[in-house]
C-alpha positions in Angstrom: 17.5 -21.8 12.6 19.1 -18.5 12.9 19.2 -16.9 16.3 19.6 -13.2 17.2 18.4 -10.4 20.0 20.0 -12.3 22.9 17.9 -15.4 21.9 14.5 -13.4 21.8 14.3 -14.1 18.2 14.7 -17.4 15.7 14.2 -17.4 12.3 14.0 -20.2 9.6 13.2 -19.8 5.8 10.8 -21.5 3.1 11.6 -21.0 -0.5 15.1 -18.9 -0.3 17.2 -19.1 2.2 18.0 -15.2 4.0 20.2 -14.1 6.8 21.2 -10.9 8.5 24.2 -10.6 7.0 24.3 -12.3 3.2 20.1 -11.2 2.5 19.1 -13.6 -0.1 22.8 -13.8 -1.8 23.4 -17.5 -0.3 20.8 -19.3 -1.8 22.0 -22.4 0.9 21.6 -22.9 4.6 24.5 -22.9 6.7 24.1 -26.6 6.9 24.7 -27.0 2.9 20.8 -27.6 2.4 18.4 -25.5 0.3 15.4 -24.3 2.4 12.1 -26.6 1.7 9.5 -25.1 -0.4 6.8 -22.4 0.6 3.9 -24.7 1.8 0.6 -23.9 -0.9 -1.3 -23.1 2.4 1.0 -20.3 3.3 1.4 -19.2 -0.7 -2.8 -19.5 -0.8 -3.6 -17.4 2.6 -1.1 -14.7 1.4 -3.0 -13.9 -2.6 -5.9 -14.3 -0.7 -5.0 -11.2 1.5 -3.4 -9.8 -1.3 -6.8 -9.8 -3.4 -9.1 -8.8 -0.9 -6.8 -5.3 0.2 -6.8 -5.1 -3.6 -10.9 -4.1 -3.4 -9.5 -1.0 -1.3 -6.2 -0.1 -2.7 -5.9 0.0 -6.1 -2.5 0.2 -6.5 -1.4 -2.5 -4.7 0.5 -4.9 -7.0 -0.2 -8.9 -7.3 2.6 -11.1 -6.7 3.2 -14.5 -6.1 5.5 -15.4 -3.0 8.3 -17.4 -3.7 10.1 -16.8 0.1 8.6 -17.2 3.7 10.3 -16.0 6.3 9.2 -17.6 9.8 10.5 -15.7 12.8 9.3 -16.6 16.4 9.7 -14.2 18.9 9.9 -15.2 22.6 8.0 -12.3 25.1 9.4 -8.9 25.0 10.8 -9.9 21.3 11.6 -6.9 19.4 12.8 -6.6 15.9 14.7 -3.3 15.2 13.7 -0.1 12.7 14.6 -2.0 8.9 13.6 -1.8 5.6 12.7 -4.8 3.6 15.1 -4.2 0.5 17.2 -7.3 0.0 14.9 -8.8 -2.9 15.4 -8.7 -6.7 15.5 -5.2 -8.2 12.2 -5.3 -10.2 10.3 -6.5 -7.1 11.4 -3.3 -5.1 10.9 -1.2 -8.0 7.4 -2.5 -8.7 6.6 -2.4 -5.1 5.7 -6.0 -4.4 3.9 -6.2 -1.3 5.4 -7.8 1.7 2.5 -10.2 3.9 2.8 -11.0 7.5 0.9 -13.1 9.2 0.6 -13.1 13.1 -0.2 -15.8 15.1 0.3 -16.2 18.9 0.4 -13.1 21.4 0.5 -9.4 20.6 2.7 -7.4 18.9 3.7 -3.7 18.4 4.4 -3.2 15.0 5.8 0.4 14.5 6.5 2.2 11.4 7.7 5.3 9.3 8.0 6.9 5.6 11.7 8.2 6.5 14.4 6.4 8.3 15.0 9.4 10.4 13.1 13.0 12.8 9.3 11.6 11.8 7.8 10.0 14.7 6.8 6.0 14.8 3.4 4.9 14.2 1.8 1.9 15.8 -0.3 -1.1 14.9 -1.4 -3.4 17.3 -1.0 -7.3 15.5 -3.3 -9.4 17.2 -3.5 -13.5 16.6 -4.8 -13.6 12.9 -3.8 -10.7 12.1 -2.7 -9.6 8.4 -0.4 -6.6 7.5 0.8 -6.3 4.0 2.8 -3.0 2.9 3.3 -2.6 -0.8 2.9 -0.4 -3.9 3.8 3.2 -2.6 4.1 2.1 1.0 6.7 -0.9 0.0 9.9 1.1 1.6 8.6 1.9 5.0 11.3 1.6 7.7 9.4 -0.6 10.1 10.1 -3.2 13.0 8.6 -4.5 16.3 8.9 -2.8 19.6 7.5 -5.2 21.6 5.7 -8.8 21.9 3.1 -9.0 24.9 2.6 -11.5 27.7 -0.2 -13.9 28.1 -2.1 -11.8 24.9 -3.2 -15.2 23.4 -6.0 -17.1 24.3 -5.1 -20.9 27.1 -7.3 -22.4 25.1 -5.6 -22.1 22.1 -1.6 -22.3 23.4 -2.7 -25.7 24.7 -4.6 -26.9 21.6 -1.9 -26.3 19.3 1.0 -26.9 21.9 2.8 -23.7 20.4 5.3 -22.1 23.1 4.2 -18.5 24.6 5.6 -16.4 21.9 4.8 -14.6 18.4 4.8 -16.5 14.9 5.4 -13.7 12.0 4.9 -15.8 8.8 6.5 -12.9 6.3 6.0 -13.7 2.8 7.2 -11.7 -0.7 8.0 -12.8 -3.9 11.8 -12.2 -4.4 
């Protein structure tokens, strides 16, 4: 499990294996193993969200995701400004849509068209929530500028035992 922001932040992958500093080059862990295979319920919730933006945006592009990224952010995470652009050439150029799926407390999610001058936009990711940015929108510079405190219902922390934090469950087809 990778670790970064001063431990704020871990990450592990389904499907391909990525890291900060290689992308998707190194296809193995840093323990010699291939990553396990994107779980069908992950691969299922994401087309499902995938199909039902589709009713609203018509260019939005199908795709069928081959590469989960799981990142768990402790309170106050943050993940810097970045553009997702380390997967295979036709993907990016077709504009396959990137999913994430929130689960746990509250997130900031901030974005832009350019890297630099235009101001951030927000979006408030609650548990449940679903972003997906694709087609024309699939280069947006983007990160999160902060995880909440106590945003996530008792009830649930203790029912499924998860640690007070964010799940992103980020999932593309490489």
């Amino acid at each position: 499990m990778y670790k970064s922001d001063e431990d704020r932040r871990r990450q592990m992958c389904f499907g391909r294996n990525w890291e900060p500093e290689t992308g998707y080059r190194n296809c193995y862990r840093s323990n010699g193993f291939k990553p396990p295979p994107v779980p069908h319920e992950f691969i299922s919730l994401a087309e499902a969200a995938i199909k039902d933006a589709q009713l609203y945006l018509d260019d939005l592009p199908s795709m069928y995701p081959d590469t989960c990224l799981v990142s768990f952010y402790k309170t106050n995470g943050r993940l810097g400004l970045h553009q997702d652009c380390d997967e295979s050439s036709d993907s990016l150029r077709r504009g396959l849509p990137v999913v994430s799926i929130s689960i746990g407390t509250t997130a900031i999610f901030v974005y832009r068209r350019t890297e630099h001058k235009r101001k951030l936009k927000d979006v408030w990711l609650d548990s449940g929530d679903v972003l997906i940015f694709g087609g024309k929108s699939r280069h947006i510079y983007h990160g999160v500028e902060h995880v909440g405190c106590n945003t996530f219902s008792d009830d649930l922390y203790l029912e499924s035992k998860m640690r007070l934090g964010r799940l992103s469950l980020t999932l593309r087809q490489f």
